[in-house]
Each structure stands twice: as structure tokens, then as C-alpha cells.
C-alpha positions in Angstrom: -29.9 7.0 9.6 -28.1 3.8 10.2 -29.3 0.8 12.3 -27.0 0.8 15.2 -25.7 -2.5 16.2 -23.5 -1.9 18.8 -24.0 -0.8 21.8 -21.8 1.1 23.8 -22.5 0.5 27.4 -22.0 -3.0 26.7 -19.5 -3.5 24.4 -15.9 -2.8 25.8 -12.7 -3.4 23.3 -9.4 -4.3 24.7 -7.4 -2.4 22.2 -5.1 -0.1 24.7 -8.4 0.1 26.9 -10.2 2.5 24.7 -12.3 1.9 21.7 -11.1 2.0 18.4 -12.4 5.3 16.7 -15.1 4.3 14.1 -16.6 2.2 16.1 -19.1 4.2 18.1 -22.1 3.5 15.1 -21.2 1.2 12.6 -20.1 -2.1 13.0 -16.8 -1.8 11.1 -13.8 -3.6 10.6 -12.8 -7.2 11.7 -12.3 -10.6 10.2 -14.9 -12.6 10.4 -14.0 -16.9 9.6 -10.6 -15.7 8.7 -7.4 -17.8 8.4 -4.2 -16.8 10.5 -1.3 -15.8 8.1 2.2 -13.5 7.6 2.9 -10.5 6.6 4.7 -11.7 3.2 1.7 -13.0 2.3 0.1 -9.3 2.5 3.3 -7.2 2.7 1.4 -3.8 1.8 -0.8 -4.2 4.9 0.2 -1.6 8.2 -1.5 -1.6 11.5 -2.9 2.4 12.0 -2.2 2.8 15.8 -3.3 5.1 18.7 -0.9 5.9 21.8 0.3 2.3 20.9 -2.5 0.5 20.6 -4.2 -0.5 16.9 -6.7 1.3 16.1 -7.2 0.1 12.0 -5.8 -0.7 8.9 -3.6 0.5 6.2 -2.3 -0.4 2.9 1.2 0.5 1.6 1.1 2.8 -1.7 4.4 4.3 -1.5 7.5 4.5 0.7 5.9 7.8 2.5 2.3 7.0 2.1 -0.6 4.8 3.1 -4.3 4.6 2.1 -7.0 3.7 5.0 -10.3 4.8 5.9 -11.2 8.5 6.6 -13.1 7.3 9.8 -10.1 5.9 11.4 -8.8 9.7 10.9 -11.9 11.6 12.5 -10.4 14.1 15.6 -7.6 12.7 16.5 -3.8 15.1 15.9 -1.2 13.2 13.6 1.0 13.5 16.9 -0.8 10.3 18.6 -0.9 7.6 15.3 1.6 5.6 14.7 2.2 3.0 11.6 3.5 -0.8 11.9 4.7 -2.2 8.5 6.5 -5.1 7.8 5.0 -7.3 10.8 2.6 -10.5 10.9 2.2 -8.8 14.2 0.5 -5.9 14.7 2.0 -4.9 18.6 5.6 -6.2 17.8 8.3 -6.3 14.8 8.7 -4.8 12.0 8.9 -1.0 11.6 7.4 1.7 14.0 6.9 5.0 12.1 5.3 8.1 12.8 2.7 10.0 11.3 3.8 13.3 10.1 0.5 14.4 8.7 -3.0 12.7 7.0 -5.6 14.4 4.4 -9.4 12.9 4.5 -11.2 13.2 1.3 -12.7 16.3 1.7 -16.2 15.0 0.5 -16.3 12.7 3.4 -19.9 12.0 5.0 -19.5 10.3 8.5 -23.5 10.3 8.1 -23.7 8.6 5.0 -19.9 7.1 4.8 -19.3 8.4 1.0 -16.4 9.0 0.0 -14.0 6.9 3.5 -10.5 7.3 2.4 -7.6 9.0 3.6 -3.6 9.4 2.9 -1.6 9.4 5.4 2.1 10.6 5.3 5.0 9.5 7.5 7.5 10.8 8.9 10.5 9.1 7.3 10.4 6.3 4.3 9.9 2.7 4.3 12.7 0.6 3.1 10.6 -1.8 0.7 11.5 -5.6 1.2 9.7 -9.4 1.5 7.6 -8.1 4.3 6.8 -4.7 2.7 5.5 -3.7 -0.2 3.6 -1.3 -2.0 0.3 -2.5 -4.0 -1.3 -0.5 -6.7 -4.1 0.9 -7.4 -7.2 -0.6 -9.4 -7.5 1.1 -12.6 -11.1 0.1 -12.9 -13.8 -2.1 -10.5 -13.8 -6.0 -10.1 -16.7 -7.8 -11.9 -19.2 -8.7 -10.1 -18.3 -12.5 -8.4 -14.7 -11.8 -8.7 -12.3 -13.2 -5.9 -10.8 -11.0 -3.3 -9.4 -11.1 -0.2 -9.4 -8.9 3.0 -7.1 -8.5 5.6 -6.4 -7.7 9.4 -6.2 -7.8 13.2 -9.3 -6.9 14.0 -11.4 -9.3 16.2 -12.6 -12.3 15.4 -16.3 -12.8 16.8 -19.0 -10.3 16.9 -19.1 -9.0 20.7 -15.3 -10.1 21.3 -13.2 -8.1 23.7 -9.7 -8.7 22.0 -7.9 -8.5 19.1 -5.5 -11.3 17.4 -1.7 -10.1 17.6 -1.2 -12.2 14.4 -2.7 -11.1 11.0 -5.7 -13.0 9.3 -7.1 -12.6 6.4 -10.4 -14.1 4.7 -11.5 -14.8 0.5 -14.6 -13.1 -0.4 -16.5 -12.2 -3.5 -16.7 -8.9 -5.6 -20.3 -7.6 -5.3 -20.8 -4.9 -7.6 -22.5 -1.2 -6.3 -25.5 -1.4 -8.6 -26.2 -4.9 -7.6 -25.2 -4.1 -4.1 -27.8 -1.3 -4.1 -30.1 -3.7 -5.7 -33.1 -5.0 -4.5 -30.9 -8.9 -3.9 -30.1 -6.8 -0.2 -30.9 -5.1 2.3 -28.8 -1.7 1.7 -30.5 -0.2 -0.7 -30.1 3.5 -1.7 -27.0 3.9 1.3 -25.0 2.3 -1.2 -23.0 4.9 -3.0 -21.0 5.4 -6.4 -18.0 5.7 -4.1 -18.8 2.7 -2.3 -18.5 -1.4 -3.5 -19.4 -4.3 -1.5 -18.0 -7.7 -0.8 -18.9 -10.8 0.7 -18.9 -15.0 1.6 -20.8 -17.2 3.7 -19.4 -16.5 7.6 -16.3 -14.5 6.4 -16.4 -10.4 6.3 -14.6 -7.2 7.8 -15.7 -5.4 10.8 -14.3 -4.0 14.2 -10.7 -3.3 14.2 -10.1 -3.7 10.1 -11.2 0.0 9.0 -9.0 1.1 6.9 -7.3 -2.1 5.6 -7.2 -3.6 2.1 -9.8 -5.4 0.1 -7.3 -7.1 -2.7 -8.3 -8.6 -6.4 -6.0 -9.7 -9.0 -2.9 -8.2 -7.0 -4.4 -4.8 -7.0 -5.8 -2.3 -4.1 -9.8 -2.3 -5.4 -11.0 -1.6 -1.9 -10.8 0.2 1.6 -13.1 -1.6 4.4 -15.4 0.8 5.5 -18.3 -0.2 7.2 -21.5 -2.6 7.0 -24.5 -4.0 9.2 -23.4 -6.6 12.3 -20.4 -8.9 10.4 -21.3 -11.5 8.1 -25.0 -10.8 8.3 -27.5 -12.2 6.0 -28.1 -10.2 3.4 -25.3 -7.3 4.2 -22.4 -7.5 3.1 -18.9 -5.9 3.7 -19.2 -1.7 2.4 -15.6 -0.8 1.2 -14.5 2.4 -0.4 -14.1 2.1 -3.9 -10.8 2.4 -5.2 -11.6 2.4 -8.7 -14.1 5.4 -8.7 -11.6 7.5 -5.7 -8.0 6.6 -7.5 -7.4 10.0 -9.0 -8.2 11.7 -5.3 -5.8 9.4 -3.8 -3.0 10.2 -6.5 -3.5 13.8 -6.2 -3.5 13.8 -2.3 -0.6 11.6 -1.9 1.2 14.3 -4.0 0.2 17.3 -2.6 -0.4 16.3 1.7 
């Protein structure tokens, strides 16, 4: 159903010498025209790894759990992911925790990418401090045109066999689902209720940035998710949205 954009045969990603899961179709997760910066600038952001290496992102919600993506989630045992909090770094400082189990929202659609969020539980509790931090939950959607912010190592240039050790983030603007799904681009009807989009000229989220946290007014409105190329004319950055999947991750978080 969706265009494919990257090819496998000639794309290899350095991350631990195996790529990233979620990144066989979609183009999904990096910073595109981001800004280097430190973790206390974005202290609820975790690096989701794989046999040590980073696989995607993660946002804080409690001292047990973190939100990301379903897709970074797909076949893959709770034995082998790891979480970094507390770093500007994702390979180095901060805390190293294990995964002791995930839940993926159950209405998940790899095919059409409805409903991408997961919980994730670990195995002991953060100690929350400068570098980490828990950010809420958006009790309702941005406007249209309001400012947000994503985060993440992911890499940097479309193509780009390496990730940034040191976190970067990039501003970008609200666009709402119904004008998202609008004739103004190029998604149309793949753009869900469970979906909201977000976007600026040369800045967006794709390889390596699944999972991590698309921020407005202090509060967690958005999960990067997945989109067409990075920073492509006329389609923008697909994150899960918060407002519309809150209760799911409230119940989950209580009950994985």
C-alpha cells in the first residue's frame, strides 16, 4: 500500500551492524536539520536499544514505564531491549535498564500504521532527576500551526550510514489530522484518527527516531511514527496521536 522509499540492498545502517526494526518499508524516524543538544533540555527522552545498539526512541511517563512506537516492538523478546535514560548520549552515561516486558496496542496495523504505540515496562525504577524526567500526557490535540518539537539520535541525512551519539532535536509545526488528510498533501485517506502530522521547511523525523517524542506546550502530544522520504515536499512527519490513544496508554501502563 505504501510507496517504498528505501531500498534494502542499498541502504546499510551502522547501528550495531543491523538495521533498526521499522525500517524495512517506511521511511521512519531521524532528525532531519536538527540542532545538537543535552539531555536536560529533553530529560523524558530514552534511547530503545537492541543487543546494545539503538534501535529508537522513548519518552519517560513514569519511573517503570516508557511510551514509543509499536513498530520498534514488532518480533523481537523483551530479553534483547534495553533503555538509556538520563544521557545526551545515546551509547554512553546515564542509566542502562532492562526491559522486563512491553504491551503493543492491540489494534496496531503494521499495514496501515494505526494505532503505533507501545508501553514498555522495566525492570527496576528510574530515580527521577535534572537529566530525567517524566512528561505528561496531552489531554487534548495541538491546534493546527502550533509549535513543537521532536527529538533524537537518529541520522541525520536521508541515505546516511550513521547515527549521532549526541541528541538533536528540531521545532516543527502542529498539522492537524483533518487538514493532514486534506487535499493541502499528499497522504490523503492513510491518515488516521489515531494519527497527527507535523512539519517545517528541511527539519522532520525519520530513520532511527521511531518511537521518540513529538512535544507542545510541555506535554507528550505525539509518538514519531512514520512518513514518506524525510522532509519531503508535501509529506510531512506521521506521529501517533497522543491525544486520541491517552486512555490506552493509562490503562496499559497499569495493567502490563
Amino acid at each position: 500500500m505504501f510507496k517504498l522509499l528505501i531500498v534494502l540492498s542499498m541502504v546499510v545502517y551502522v547501528f550495531g551492524n543491523s538495521i533498526p526494526h521499522g525500517l524495512q518499508e517506511l521511511s521512519v524516524g531521524r532528525i532531519i536539520g536538527g540542532t545538537a543538544t543535552t539531555i536536560s533540555n529533553f530529560p523524558w527522552q530514552v534511547s530503545l536499544q537492541r543487543s546494545g545498539s539503538h534501535s529508537c526512541g522513548g519518552s519517560v511517563y513514569s519511573v517503570s514505564i516508557i511510551v514509543t512506537s509499536a513498530r520498534c516492538l514488532q518480533f523481537v523478546p523483551a530479553s534483547i531491549v534495553q533503555v538509556r535514560a538520563g544521557s545526551t548520549y545515546w551509547n554512553s552515561g546515564g542509566i542502562l535498564l532492562q526491559v522486563s516486558a512491553f504491551r503493543n496496542h492491540e489494534g496496531y496495523d503494521a499495514n496501515t500504521m494505526a494505532n503505533d504505540i507501545a508501553v514498555v515496562r522495566l525492570s527496576s525504577s528510574l530515580v527521577f532527576s535534572s537529566t530525567i524526567k517524566a512528561i505528561d500526557l496531552t489531554n487534548y490535540a495541538p491546534a493546527n500551526g502550533d509549535a513543537a518539537s521532536v527529538s533524537g539520535w537518529g541520522t541525520e541525512s536521508y541515505g546516511s550510514s550513521s547515527i549521532p551519539s549526541q541528541l538533536q532535536y528540531a521545532n516543527v509545526n502542529i498539522i492537524s489530522q483533518s487538514i493532514c488528510a486534506s487535499s493541502s498533501y499528499d497522504y490523503g485517506s492513510q491518515i488516521k484518527n489515531t494519527m497527527i502530522c507535523a512539519a517545517a521547511s528541511g527539519k522532520d523525523a525519520c530513520q532511527g527516531d521511531s518511537g521518540g517524542p513529538l512535544v507542545s506546550g510541555g506535554v507528550l502530544v505525539g509518538v514519531v511514527s512514520w512518513n514518506y522520504g524525510c522532509a519531503a515536499s508535501n509529506y510531512p512527519g506521521v506521529y501517533s496521536n497522543v491525544a486520541i490513544l491517552r486512555s490506552w496508554v493509562i490503562n496499559a501502563a497499569s495493567n502490563i
